[in-house]
C-alpha positions in Angstrom: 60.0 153.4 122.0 60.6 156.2 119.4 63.2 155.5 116.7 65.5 158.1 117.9 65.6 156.1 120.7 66.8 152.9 120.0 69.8 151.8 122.0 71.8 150.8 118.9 71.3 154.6 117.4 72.4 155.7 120.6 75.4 153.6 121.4 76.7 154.9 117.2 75.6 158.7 118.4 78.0 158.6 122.1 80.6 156.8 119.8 80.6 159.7 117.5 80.4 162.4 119.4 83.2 160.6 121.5 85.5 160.7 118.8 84.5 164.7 117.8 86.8 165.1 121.0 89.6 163.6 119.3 89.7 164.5 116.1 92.7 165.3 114.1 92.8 167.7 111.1 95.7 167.3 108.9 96.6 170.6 106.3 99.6 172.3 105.0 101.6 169.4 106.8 100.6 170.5 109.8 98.9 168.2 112.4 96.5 169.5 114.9 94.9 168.0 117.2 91.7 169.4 118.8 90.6 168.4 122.7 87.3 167.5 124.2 88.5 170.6 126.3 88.5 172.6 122.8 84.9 171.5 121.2 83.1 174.5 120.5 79.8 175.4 123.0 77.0 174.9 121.5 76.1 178.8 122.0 79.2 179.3 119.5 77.7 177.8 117.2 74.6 179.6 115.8 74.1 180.4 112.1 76.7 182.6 110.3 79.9 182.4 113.2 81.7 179.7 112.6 84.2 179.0 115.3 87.6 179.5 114.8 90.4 177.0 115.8 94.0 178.6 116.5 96.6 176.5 113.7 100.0 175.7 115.5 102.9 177.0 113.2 105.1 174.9 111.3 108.5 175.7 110.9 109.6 178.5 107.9 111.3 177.0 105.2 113.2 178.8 101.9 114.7 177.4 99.6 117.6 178.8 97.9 118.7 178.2 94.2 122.3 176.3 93.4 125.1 178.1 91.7 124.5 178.9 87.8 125.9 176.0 85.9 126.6 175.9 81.7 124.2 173.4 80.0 126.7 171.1 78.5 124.1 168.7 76.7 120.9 167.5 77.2 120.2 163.1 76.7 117.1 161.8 75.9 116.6 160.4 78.9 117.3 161.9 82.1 118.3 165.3 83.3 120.7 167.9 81.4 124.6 167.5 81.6 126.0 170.7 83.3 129.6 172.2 83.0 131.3 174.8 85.9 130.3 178.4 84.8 134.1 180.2 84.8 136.8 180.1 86.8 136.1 183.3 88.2 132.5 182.2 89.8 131.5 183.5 93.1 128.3 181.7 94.6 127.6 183.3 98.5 124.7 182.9 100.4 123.7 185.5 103.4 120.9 184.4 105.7 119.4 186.4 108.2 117.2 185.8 111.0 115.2 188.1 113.5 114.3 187.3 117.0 111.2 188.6 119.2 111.1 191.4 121.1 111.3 189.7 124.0 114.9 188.6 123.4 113.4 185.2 122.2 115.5 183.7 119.3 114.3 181.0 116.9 116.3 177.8 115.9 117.7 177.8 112.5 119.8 176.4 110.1 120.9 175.9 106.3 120.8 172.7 105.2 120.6 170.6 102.0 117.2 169.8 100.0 118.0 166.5 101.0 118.4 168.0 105.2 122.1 167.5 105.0 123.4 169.5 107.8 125.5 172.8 106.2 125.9 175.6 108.6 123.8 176.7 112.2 122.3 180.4 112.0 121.2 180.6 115.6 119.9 178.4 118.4 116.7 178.2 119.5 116.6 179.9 122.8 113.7 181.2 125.5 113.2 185.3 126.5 116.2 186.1 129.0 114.6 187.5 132.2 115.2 191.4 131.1 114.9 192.3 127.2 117.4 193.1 124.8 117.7 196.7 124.0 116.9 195.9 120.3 115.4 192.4 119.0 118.0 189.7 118.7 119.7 188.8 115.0 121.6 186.3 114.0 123.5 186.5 110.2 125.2 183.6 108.4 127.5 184.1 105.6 128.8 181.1 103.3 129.9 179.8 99.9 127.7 177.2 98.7 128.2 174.4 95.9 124.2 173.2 95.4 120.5 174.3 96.2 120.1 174.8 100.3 116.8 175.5 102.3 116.8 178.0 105.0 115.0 176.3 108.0 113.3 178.3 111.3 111.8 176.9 113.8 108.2 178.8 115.2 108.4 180.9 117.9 106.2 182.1 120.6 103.2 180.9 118.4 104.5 183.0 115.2 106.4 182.0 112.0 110.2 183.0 112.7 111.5 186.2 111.2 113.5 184.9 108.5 114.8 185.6 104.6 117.6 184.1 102.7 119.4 185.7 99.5 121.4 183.8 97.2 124.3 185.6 95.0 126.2 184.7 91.9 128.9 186.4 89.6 131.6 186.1 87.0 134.1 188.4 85.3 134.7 185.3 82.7 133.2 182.6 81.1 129.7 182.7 78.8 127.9 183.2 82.0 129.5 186.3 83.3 127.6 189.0 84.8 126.1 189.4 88.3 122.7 187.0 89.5 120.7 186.6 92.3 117.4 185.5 94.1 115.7 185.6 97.4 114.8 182.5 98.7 111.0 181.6 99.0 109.0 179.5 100.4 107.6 176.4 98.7 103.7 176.6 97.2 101.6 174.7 95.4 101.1 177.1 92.6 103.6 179.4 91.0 104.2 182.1 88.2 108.3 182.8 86.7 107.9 184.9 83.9 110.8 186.8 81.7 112.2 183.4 80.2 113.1 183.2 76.7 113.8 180.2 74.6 115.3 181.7 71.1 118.4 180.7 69.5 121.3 181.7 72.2 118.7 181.6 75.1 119.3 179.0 77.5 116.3 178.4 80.3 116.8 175.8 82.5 114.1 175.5 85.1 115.1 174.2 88.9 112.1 172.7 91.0 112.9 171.5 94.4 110.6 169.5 96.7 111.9 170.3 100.2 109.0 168.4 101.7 108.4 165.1 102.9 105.3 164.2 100.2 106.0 163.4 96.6 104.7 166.7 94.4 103.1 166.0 91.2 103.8 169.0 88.7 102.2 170.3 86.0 103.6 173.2 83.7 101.6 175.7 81.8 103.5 177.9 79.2 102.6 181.1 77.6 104.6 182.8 74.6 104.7 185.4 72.0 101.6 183.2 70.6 99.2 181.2 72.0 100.5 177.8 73.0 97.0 175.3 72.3 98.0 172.2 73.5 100.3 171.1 76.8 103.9 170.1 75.5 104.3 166.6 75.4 106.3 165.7 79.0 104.7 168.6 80.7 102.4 166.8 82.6 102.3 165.0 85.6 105.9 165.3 86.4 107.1 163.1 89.7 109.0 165.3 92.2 110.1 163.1 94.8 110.8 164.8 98.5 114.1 166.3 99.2 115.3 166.5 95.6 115.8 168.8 92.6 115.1 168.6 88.8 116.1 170.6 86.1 113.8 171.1 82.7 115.4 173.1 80.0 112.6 175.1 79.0 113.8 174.9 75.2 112.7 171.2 74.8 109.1 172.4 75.9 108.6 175.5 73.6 111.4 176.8 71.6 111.6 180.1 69.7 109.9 181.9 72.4 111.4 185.6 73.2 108.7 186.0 75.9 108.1 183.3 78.1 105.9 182.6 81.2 105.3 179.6 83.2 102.3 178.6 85.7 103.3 175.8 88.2 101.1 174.1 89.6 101.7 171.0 92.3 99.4 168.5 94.2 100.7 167.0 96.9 103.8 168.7 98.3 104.4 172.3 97.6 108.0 173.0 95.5 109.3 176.1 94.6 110.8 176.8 91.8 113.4 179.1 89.6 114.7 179.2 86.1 118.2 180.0 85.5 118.4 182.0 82.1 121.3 183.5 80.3 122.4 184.4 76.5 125.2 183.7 74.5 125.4 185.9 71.6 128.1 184.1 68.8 130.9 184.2 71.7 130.2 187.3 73.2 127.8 187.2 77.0 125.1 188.5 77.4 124.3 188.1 80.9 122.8 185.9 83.6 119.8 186.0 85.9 117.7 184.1 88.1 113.8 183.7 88.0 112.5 183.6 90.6 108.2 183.4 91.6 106.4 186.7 90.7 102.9 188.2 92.6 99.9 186.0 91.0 97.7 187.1 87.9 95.8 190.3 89.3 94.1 193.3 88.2 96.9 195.5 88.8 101.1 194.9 89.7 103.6 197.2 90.5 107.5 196.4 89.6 110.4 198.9 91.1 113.8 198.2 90.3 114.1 198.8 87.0 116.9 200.5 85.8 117.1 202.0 82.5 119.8 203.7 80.3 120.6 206.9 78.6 118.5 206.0 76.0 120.1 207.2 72.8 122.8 204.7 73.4 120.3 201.9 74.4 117.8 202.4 71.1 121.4 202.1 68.8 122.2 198.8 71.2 119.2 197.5 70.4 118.7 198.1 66.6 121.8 196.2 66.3 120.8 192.6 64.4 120.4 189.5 67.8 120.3 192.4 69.9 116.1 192.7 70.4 116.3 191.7 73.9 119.0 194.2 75.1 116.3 196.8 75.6 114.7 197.5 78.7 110.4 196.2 78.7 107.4 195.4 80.7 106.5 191.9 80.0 102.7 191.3 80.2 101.4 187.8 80.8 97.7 186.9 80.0 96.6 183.7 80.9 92.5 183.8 80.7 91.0 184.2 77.0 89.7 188.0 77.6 92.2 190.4 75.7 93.5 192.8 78.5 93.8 196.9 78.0 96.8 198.1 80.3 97.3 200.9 81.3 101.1 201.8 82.3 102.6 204.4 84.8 106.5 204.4 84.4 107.9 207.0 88.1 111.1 207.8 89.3 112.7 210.2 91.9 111.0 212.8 90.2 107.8 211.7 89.4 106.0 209.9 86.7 107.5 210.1 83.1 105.5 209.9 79.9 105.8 206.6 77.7 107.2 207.9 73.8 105.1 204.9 72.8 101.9 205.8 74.8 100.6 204.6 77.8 97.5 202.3 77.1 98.3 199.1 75.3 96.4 195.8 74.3 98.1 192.4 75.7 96.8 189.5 73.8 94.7 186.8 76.0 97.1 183.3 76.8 100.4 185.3 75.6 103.0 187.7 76.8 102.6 191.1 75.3 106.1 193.1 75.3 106.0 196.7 75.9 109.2 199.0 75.3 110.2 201.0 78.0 112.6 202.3 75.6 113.5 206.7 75.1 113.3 207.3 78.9 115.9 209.3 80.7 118.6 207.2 82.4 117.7 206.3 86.2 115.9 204.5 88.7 112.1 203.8 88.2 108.9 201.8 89.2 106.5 200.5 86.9 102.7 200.2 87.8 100.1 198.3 85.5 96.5 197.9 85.6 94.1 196.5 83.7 90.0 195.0 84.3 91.6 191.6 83.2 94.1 189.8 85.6 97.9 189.8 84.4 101.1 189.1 85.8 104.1 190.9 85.0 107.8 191.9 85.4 110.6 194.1 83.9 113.5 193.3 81.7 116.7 196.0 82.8 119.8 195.7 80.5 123.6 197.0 81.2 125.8 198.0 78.9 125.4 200.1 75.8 128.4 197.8 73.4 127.5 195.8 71.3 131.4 194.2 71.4 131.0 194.3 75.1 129.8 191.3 77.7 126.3 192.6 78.7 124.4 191.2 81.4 120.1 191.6 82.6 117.6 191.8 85.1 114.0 190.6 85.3 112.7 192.3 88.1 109.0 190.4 88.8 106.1 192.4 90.5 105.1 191.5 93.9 102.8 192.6 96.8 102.9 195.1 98.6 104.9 196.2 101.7 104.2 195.4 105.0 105.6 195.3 108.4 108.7 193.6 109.3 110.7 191.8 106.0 114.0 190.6 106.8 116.1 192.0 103.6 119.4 190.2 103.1 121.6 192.6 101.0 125.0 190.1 101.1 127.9 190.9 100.4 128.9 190.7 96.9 127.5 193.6 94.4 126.9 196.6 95.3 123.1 196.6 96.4 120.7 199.5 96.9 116.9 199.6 98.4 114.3 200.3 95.6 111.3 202.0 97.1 108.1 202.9 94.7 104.6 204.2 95.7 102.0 204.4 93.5 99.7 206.6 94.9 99.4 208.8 98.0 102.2 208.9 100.4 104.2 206.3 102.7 106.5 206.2 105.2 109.9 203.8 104.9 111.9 202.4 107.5 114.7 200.5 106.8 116.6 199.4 110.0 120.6 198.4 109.0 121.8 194.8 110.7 125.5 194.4 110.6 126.8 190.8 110.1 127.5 190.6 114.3 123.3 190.7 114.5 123.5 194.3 116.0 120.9 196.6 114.8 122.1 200.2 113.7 120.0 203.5 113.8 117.0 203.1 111.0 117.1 204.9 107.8 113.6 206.6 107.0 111.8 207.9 103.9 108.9 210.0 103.2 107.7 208.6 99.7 105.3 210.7 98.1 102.9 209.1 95.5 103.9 208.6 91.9 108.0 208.9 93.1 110.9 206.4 93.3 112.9 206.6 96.6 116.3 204.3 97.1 118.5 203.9 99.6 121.9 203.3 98.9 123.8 200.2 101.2 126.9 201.9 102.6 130.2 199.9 102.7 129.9 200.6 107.1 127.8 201.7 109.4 128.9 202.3 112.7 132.1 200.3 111.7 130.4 197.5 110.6 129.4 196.2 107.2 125.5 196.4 106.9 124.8 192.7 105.3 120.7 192.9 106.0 117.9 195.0 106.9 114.5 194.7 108.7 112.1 197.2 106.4 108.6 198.2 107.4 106.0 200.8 105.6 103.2 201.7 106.5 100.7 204.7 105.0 99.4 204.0 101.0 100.7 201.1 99.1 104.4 201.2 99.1 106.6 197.9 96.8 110.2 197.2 97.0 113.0 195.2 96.0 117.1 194.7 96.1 118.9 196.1 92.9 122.5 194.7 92.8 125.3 196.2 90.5 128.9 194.9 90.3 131.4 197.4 91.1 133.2 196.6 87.5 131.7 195.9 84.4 128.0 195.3 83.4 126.9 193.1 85.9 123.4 193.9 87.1 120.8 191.5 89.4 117.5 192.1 91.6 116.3 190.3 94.3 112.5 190.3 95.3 111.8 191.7 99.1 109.8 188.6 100.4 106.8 188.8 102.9 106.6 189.4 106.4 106.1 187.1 108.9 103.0 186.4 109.6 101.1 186.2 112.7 98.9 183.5 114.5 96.5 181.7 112.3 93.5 180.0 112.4 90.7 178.3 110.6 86.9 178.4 110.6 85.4 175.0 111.6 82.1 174.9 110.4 80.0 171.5 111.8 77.0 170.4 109.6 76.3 167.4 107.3 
């Protein structure tokens, strides 16, 4: 008898291969399960073609910031004591949800971080026997008093069609001004950048663990200067499932204009947001939410940024504690390799040329500033590229008084545009649909959904490259307020976002356009020891 034939050998090789036909592979908190009926043939499993294994879908999940709240005090021990904004505070939250086009809806709901039942968006339901004229839609509308998650259920094998966009403003109080921010799914590793930490500058950051696994956190900063060592309490910080905690950012690194921040998680993903505003002596100076911006690459497009006559805005600025109230590309560097950048500032009608140049050096592990300041008034996109990876976004300012309340934006850059986004517009400040390409040309199609879930005829653009297209939300169509939109492109690279303006006053907010639903996915299962 050969050794490979020894009948304790092969009882341990039938009880192996008995449990291959069972075996469980656990990712992404998703369980699944693959049959003896599944196990690959053994003809599928030559050299080089790795068979792949179809992943079920887990339910969509965003999570949605709480309303902006007035640091009050911060105790040793513990999180930071909060105050109510104003009296005039307005904190809505519009959810949208898109069905299949077989008439198939997804179940969905908002809910607390801690799944505390808040409000049904639609009901789960099968195709009906003929199809809808138009895919399904279901909008919810509601005030909210803390962070919510916008849950949706899979459907017919795909993640559901789903966006949430949360809305604040004020005509009173030191936060006044006009804030918002889409709501995104958890990860396990994030970039906020535009934060600032100087005297009047409060940043409080928010990071919620929706899941059901404890997320360990670790924070990275980057500054005007190099930042050598991890601030002390920036490490290892316990996020326990279904709850929030608030940093202020301040405590970590103070004196900072610029300020960036890498978070990082094991174990459950948690997303995250930093609430900044300024105070300047007693006078606002505006309010924004942070929200997650596309990760370091070798080039990033921001739209959305929206720049004043600029005669008015360099006297604004010149103006001692007023620095900030200038409109600039923030440049974050986070390897040690200086970056060259080169910047492309378009509008409507094509590029414009940079009074300060367009090639500029961004120091490695800080944020570089770069003035967009002397352009004509308007509407523009911003694309950057460099041979050394960057992140980056875009500080817009509104108002031109220094005796005035003023209030911000940081617009962050994200990826591209692709095919189906569900674009909640709300229904608060005026919004309008911020379209830049690049390069080349692209085609826009932004289809209006009224707040009944009835789609409207679609509003198309031709974008030619190197140009800024919008598209302004009308107060009706068809009747009916337009509250969302499903917005597809398709040609050359095409980026977007939400740019919201208060009808009075200086109130000024943009909300990232969040990715499409994706399809079916699946992994490679490679078998070897």
């Amino acid at each position: 008898m050969t050794r490979a034939s020894k009948p304790g050998t092969t009882r341990r090789l039938r009880r192996a291969l008995g449990a291959a036909a069972g075996v469980v592979v656990l990712g992404a908190g998703t369980a699944l399960a693959v049959s003896a009926g599944t196990v690959p043939t053994s003809a599928a499993l030559s050299p080089g073609t790795p068979p792949a294994v179809d992943v079920p879908v887990g339910q969509t999940v965003g999570v949605c910031p709480g309303p902006a709240q007035l640091l009050q005090s911060t105790p040793v021990q513990g999180d930071p004591q909060f105050s109510p904004a104003s009296k005039t505070a307005t904190n809505r939250l519009t959810a949208a949800v898109i069905g299949e086009a077989s008439g198939a809806m997804p179940a969905s709901s908002l809910a607390g971080v801690n799944g505390s039942p808040l409000q049904k968006v639609s009901d789960g339901q099968n195709a009906p026997a003929a199809p809808p004229a138009s895919r399904p839609a279901a909008i919810a509308s509601r005030s909210t008093n803390g962070p919510a998650l916008l849950n949706a259920s899979a459907l017919e094998g795909r993640p559901a069609s789903s966006a949430a966009l949360y809305q604040y403003s004020a005509t009173d109080g030191d936060l006044r001004g006009v804030a918002a921010a889409s709501c995104a799914s958890p990860a396990n590793d994030l970039w906020i950048t535009g934060a600032s930490t100087l005297v009047g500058r409060t940043s409080v950051m928010y990071l919620t663990n929706a899941s059901t696994t404890p997320a360990t956190v670790n924070l990275d900063f980057y500054g005007d200067q190099a930042i050598p060592q991890a601030p002390a309490g920036s490490r290892s910080i316990q996020i326990p499932p279904g709850t929030t905690k608030s940093f202020v950012l301040g405590g970590f690194v103070p004196g900072q204009r610029n300020l960036s921040v890498h978070v990082r998680s094991s174990g459950g993903p948690v997303s995250g947001v930093i609430q900044q505003s300024t105070l300047r002596g007693l006078t606002p100076g505006g309010v924004d939410f942070l929200t997650p911006v596309a990760s370091p690459g070798t080039r990033q497009v921001v739209t959305a940024v929206e720049l004043q006559e600029p005669v008015a805005a360099r006297s604004l600025a010149a103006g001692s504690g007023f620095e900030d109230a200038s409109a600039a590309l923030q440049v974050t560097v986070p390897g040690a390799t200086d970056a060259v950048v080169q910047v492309r500032v378009f509008g409507p009608s094509g590029p414009v040329t940079l009074p300060a140049g367009a090639v500029f050096t961004a120091k490695a592990g800080t944020v570089t500033e770069i003035p967009l300041a002397g352009l004509p008034a308007g509407k523009y996109s911003v694309a950057a590229s460099s041979d050394v990876s960057f992140a980056a976004s875009v500080r817009s300012v509104k108002g031109l008084k220094s005796s005035d309340p003023l209030d911000f934006a940081i617009s962050g850059a994200q990826g591209r545009l692709g095919d189906g986004h569900v674009v909640p517009v709300g229904d608060g400040a005026t919004p309008t649909l911020v379209f830049g390409v690049p390069d080349g040309h692209a085609k826009i199609s932004a289809v209006p959904i009224t707040a009944d879930g009835a789609f409207h005829a679609p509003v198309t653009l031709d974008v030619a490259g190197g140009t800024t297209a919008t598209i302004a939300v009308p107060d009706k169509v068809d009747g009916a307020k337009p509250v969302a939109y499903s917005v597809s492109a398709s040609g050359d690279p095409a980026y977007g976002a939400v740019l919201l303006e208060a009808a009075q006053g200086n109130g000024i907010a943009v909300a990232s356009i969040l990715p499409a639903a994706g399809g079916r996915q699946s992994v490679a299962v490679t078998l070897g020891y």
